[in-house]
Each structure stands twice: as C-alpha cells, then as structure tokens.
C-alpha positions in Angstrom: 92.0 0.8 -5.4 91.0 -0.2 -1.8 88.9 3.1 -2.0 86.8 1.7 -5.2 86.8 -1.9 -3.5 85.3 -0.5 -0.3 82.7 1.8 -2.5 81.5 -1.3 -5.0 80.9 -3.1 -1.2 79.0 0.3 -0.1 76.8 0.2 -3.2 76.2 -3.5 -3.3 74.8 -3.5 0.7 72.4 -0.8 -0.3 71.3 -2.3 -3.4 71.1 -5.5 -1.6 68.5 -3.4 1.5 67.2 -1.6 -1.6 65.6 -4.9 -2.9 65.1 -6.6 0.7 62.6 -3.4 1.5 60.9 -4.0 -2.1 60.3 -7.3 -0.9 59.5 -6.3 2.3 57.1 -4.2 0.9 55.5 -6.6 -1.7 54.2 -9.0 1.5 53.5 -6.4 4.3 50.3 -4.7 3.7 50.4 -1.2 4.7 47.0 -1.1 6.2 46.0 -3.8 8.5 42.3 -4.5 9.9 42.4 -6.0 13.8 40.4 -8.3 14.4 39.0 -9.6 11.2 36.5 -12.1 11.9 34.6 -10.3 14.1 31.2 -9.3 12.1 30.3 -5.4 12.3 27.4 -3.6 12.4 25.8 -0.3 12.4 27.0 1.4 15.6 30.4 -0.8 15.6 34.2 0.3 15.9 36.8 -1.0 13.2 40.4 -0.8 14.2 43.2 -0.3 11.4 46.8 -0.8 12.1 50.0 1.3 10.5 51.7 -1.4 9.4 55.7 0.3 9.7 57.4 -2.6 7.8 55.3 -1.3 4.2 57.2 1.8 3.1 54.0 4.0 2.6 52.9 2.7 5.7 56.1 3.7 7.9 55.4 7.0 5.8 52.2 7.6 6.8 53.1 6.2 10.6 56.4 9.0 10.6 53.9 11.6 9.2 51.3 11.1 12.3 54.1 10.5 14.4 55.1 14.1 14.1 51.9 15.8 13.9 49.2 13.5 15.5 46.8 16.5 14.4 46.7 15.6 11.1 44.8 12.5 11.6 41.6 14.1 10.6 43.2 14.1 6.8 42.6 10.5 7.1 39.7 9.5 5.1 37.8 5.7 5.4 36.4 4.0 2.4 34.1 1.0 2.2 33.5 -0.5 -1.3 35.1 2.8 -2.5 32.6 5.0 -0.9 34.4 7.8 1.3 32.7 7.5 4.6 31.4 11.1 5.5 30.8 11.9 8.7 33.2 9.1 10.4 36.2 10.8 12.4 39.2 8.7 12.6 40.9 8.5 16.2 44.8 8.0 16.6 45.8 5.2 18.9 49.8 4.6 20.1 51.5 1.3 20.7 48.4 -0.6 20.4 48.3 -4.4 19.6 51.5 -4.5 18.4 51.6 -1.6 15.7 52.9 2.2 16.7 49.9 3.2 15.0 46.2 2.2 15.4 43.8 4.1 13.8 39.5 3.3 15.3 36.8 4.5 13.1 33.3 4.6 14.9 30.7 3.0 12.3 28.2 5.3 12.9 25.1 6.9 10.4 23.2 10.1 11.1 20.2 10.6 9.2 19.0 13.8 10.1 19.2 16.7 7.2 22.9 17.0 6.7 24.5 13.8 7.8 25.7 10.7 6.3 22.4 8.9 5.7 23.3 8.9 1.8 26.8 7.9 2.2 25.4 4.6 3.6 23.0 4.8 1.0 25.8 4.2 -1.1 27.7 1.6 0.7 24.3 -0.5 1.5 23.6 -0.2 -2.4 27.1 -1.6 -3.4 27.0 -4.4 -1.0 26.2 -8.3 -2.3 27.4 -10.1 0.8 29.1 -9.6 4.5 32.3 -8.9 3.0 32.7 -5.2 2.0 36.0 -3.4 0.6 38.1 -1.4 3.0 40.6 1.5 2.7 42.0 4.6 4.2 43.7 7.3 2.5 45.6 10.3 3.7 45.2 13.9 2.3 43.3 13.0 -1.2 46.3 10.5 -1.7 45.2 7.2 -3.5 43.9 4.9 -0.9 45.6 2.1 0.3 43.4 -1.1 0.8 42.8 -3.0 4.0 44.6 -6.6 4.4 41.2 -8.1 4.9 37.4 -7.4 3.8 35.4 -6.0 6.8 32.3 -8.7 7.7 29.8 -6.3 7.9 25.7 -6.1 7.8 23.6 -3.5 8.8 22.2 -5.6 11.9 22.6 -8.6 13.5 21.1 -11.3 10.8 18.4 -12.9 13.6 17.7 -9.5 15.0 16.9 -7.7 11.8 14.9 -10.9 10.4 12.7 -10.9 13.2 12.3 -7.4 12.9 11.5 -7.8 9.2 9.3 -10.3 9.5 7.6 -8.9 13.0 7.0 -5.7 10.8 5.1 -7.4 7.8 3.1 -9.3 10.1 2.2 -6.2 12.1 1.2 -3.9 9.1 -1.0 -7.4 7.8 -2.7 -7.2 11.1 -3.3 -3.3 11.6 -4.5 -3.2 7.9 -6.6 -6.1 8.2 -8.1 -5.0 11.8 -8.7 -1.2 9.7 -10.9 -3.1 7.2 -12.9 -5.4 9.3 -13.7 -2.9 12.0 -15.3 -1.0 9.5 -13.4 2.4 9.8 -12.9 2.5 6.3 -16.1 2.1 5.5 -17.6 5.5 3.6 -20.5 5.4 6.9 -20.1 2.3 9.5 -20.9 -1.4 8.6 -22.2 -2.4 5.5 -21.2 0.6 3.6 -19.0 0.6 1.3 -15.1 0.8 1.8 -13.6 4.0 0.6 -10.2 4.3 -1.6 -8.9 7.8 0.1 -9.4 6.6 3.7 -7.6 3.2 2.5 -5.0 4.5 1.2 -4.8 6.9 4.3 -4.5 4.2 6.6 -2.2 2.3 4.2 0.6 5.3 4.2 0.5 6.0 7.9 0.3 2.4 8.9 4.0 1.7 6.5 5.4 4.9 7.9 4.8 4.1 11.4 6.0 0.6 11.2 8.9 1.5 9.4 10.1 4.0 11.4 9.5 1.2 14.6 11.3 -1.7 12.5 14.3 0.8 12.0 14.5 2.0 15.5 14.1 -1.6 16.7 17.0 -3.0 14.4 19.5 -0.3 14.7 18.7 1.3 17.9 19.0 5.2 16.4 16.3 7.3 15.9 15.4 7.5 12.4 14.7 10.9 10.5 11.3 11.5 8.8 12.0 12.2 5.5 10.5 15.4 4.3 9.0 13.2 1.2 7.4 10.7 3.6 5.3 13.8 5.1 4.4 14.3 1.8 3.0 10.9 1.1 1.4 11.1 4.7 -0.1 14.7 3.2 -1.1 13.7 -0.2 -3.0 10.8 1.0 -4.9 13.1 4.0 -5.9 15.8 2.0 -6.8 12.8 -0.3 -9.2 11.6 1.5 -10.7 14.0 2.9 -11.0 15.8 -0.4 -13.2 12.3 -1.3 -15.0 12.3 2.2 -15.6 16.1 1.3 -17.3 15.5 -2.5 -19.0 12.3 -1.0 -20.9 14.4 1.7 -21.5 17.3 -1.0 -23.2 14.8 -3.1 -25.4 13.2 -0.5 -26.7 16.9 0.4 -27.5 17.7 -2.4 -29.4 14.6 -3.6 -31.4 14.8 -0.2 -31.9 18.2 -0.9 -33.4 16.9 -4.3 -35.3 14.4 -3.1 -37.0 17.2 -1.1 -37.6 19.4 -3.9 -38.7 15.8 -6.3 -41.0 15.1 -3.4 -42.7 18.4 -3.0 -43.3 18.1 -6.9 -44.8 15.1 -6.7 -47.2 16.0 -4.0 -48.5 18.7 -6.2 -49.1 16.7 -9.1 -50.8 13.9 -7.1 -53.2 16.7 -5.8 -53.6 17.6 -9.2 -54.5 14.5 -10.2 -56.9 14.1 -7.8 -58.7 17.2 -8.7 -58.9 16.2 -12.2 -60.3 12.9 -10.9 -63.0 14.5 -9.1 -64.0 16.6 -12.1 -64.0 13.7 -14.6 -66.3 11.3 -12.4 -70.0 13.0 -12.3 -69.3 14.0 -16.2 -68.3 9.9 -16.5 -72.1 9.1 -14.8 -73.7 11.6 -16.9 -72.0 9.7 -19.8 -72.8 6.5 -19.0 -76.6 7.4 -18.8 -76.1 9.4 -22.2 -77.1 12.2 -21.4 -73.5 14.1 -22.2 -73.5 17.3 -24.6 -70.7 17.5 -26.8 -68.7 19.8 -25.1 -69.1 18.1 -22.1 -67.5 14.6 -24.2 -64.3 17.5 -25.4 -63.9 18.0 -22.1 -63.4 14.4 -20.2 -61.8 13.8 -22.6 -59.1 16.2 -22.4 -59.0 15.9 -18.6 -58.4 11.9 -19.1 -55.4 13.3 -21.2 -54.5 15.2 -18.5 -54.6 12.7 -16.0 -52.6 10.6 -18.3 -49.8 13.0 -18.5 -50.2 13.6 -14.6 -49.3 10.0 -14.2 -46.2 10.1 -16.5 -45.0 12.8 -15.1 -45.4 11.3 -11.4 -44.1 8.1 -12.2 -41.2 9.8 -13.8 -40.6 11.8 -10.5 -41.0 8.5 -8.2 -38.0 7.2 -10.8 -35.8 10.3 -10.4 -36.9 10.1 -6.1 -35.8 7.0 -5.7 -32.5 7.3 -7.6 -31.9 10.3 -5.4 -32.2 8.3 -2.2 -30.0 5.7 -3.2 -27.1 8.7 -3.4 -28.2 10.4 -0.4 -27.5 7.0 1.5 -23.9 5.6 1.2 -23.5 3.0 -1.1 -23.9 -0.5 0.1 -20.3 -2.8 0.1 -20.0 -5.7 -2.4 -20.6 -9.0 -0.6 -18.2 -11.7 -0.3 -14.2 -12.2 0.9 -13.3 -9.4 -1.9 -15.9 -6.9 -1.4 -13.0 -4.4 0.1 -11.1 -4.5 -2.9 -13.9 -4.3 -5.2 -15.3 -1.5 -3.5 -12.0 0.7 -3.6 -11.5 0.1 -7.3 -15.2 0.4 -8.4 -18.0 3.2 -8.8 -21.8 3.1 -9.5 -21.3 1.8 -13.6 -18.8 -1.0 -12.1 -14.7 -1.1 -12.2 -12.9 2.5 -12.5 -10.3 3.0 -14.3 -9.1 6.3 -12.2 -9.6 4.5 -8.7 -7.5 2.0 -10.2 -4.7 3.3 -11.5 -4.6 5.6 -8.3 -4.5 1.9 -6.4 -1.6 1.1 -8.6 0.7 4.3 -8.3 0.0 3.7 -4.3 1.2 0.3 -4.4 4.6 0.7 -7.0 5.2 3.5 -4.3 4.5 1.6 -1.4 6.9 -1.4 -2.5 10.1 1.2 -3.6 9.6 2.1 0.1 9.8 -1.1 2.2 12.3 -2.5 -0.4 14.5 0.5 0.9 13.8 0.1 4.4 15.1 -3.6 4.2 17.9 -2.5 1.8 19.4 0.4 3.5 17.6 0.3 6.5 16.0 3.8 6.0 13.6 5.6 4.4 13.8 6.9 1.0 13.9 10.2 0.0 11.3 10.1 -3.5 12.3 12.0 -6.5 10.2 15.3 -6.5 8.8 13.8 -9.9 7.2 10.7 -8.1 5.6 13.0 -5.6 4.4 15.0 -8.5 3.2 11.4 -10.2 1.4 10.4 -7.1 -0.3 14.0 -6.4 -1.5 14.3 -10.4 -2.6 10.0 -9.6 -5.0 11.2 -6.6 -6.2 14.3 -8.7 -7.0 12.4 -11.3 -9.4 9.8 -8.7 -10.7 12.7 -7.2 -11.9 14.4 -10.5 -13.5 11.4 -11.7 -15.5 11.4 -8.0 -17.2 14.4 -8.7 -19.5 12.8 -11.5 -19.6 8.9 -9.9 -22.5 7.3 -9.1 -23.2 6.3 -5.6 -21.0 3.7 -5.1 
C-alpha cells in the first residue's frame, strides 16, 4: 500500500513539472532578439538569444552545445524570406543566455550572391518592422520575440541621397540640352532623340550607381541588363547620327548634280535666246518667210520648256540644301521636346513611342533603386521591347524629312 501511495505521489510531482514546463513554455519565447529598439540597417549585426527556459529552445541550446559545428544548419528568415548568403556565428554566455547566435546583415550583389534575396525582403516590407525567425536543419522556424526595426539606410541619409540624386540628374540633363551637345550639329540645330536618350541612360546609370554607393557604402554591381540599356541606346544613336550624315551626303551630292543640270539648261536657254532675237527684228520689220515664223516659234516653245524645266530644278536645289544642312530647332521653352518627337511633316509617331518605351523603362528603374536600393535586372522581353522600340525609330529615319 505505502508502495502505491509513494508511486501516486511520484506520478503527481511529474505531472505537476509536466504542466509547470508547458507553462513555462507558453510565456518564454524560444528565440529572443537583443536589443530590440535599436533600428538596423544594411551592413548591421542582429543578435538572437537561445532562450533555455522554452523547451525547443533548451533543445536547440543542448544540440549546439554538443556540436557547436552545426551552427551553420541554422538558417535566418526576415518576413519569411531565408536569408542566403548570411552565416550565423555562435556566441557562449552572452548577455545572460548560454547561447547567442549574431547574424551579419550584409548583401552582395555581384553574380551569385544575395542581391535577390533582399530583393525579396525589400519587396515584402511596408514599414520598419520586419518578421524575424531562425530555424535549425529545414525544421519549422521558430519566430523572434520582437520585430527587427530595420530600413535599408538611415532615413536622413538615404533622403538626402534620393533627393541629391534627382536634383543632380535634373541638372546634368538640363546642362546636356542647353549646351547644345544634343543638338544634331551645334546651336540652333535641332536636338536629336538617339543622342537624348543616350545621355538620358548613362546619366540614370551613373547616378544610380553613386546614390547607391553613397547610401549603403558597398559597391554596387552593374547589372548585365543595364549594359544593355547603355548599348541599345549607343548603337542607337549612332545608328541615327550614321543615316543623318548619309542623308546630308547624298543631298549635297544632289544638289551638285541639280546644279550642274541647271547650268546646262540655262546655257541652253541662252543660246536659244540669241537665235530667236535677229529672227524677232526681222519679224518686226515684216520681212519674216514662213519658215522662218515655224521656227521662232518653236524655239519660243523651247525656251518655255527650258524655263519649266529650270525652275523645276531651282525647286528640287533648294529642297536639297535644306537636307544637306541640319534642320533648324523649334523656337520657344519646348523646342527640345518637340524636336525629339517630330520630323519634317510634323509629330512622329515612331520617335514617339520610342520616347515612351524609354521613359516606362526609365521609371521601373529608379522606382527600384529607391525600393531595393539596387539596380534591376530587366526581363530579357523588355530588352527585346526596347531594341524592336529603337528599330522601329530608326527605320522610320531612313525616309524622314530633314528635321
């Protein structure tokens, strides 16, 4: 009997720890972020505390314990992302907890790193306060005690760097347009759309790249796809600075050929001339034959067509000259973008729609520079869009009027 008494008392204590280490469990969190209210950054160090009084926390704390190797199983998660390229290191007796687990916050962009993990968590984030866990060997993760306060920079830094950006790419662009460099040949030309939007893709790419180094402090990677723009919009325009020359050669070359045309039927007209005046005094004394009436009057006829002919050729000389010259800008605070979007017969529909695809581009790219504080990687399709956009302008160049 005092056997069974002594068991029931046995199994009663445990039952009673049993439940004491549920509840013990229920309010301990098993992972537990240090210093909470400090705000994070890019380039920052988290520390997460083993928290031994949360049973799967004392497991995972007696698991490390034993083999402190097999910390690189443990995997960090922000807003459910798994945080490639971050290496946990395993701290002992640190603020209290056996455990302590730092995790560098770190990106790489280069070919091969994290860059689209962060991606990821940038794209996921509304505010400063971003979901944390940590898991151990593919287990389910076990979420931090607190939200991590966490921006990409420091909020005055990376305003000012926005805003120091914009303002520089406003001033480079504008000092490109005024100084007359994208003019088609020096002042009062008019401005051309390939070396615009030349100058507008390096000019973004540059500053970006800048904006991000000044904000983050890392080197940023090119992205292949940003050479491309950079290419596209070269070859661009020089394929239009190419077809513009081609054009002016060969209307100087016409107006050459017009010219020499010209000549010879003015000194054919002035042969006629010099036939038709003694037969015109013999005429006006009356003294003309017949034949000699056929004949002035077919050389007046002649002379007639001459002149037809000539002013016809003075039409066709002139027109010539005005494309062997570059076209003259539009006046005004808008002539720029008039003169990018138009040809000789007025508004183009090719230059603008190339203008269009340049700028939905242009804004996907600096609404990812400010969003995830790097350059995007363009889907091979928009590339393809944007190449078949600039073919398009440049085939409707070849039969433009100057302008």
């Amino acid at each position: 009997m005092k056997t069974r008494y002594r068991l029931a008392l046995v199994a009663l204590a445990m039952a009673h720890c049993f439940c004491k280490t549920i509840a013990a469990d229920k309010s301990a969190p098993a992972i537990v972020l240090l210093d909470s209210d400090k705000t994070n950054y890019l380039g920052s160090t988290i520390e997460l505390a083993l928290n031994e009084n949360n049973v799967l926390g004392k497991k995972l704390i007696d698991t490390l314990t034993g083999n402190t190797a097999l910390v690189k199983k443990l995997q960090l998660y922000i807003n459910d992302v798994p945080m490639k390229g971050i290496e946990p290191q395993l701290y002992k007796d640190t603020a209290g907890y056996p455990l302590v687990v730092k995790f560098a916050l770190t990106r790489d962009s280069r070919k091969g790193g994290n860059g689209d993990t962060w991606d990821q968590v940038f794209d996921r984030m509304n505010n400063q306060n971003q979901k944390l866990a940590l898991s151990y060997n593919s287990e389910p993760s076990l979420e931090a005690d607190k939200t991590l306060r966490f921006q990409a920079c420091e909020g005055i830094r990376g305003i000012a760097t926005a805003v120091s950006a914009l303002g520089l790419f406003v001033l480079l662009m504008w000092w490109a347009v005024a100084s007359g460099m994208l003019r088609d040949a020096g002042p009062g030309t008019a401005y051309s759309l390939g070396r615009t939007q030349m100058a507008f893709w390096v000019l973004l790419i540059a500053i970006s790249f800048l904006a991000i180094f000044t904000a983050t402090g890392d080197m940023e990677r090119l992205p292949d796809q940003a050479l491309t723009l950079m290419g596209i919009s070269g070859a661009t325009g020089l394929s239009a600075v190419l077809i513009g020359n081609s054009k002016k050669a060969s209307a100087a070359t016409g107006v050459v050929e017009k010219q020499a045309q010209a000549s010879e039927k003015e000194a054919l007209t002035a042969g006629l001339k010099e036939r038709i005046k003694p037969l015109e005094a013999l005429d006006a004394a009356g003294g003309t034959t017949p034949a000699q009436k056929e004949e002035l009057g077919k050389l007046n006829s002649q002379v007639t067509s001459n002149n037809q002919a000539l002013q016809e050729l003075n039409g066709e000389i002139n027109r010539l000259k005005l494309e062997a010259t570059a076209s003259p800008s539009f006046a005004g605070p808008h002539g720029w973008l008039k003169d990018i979007v138009s040809d000789g017969n007025g508004l183009s529909f090719a230059r603008f729609q190339a203008c269009l695809w340049t700028l939905i581009l242009g804004g996907i790219f600096i609404y990812s520079v400010c969003q995830r504080i790097t350059m995007p990687e363009f889907d091979s399709t928009l590339l393809t869009l944007m190449g078949i956009s600039n073919l398009v302008y440049i085939g409707f160049k070849f039969p433009e009027k100057a302008g």
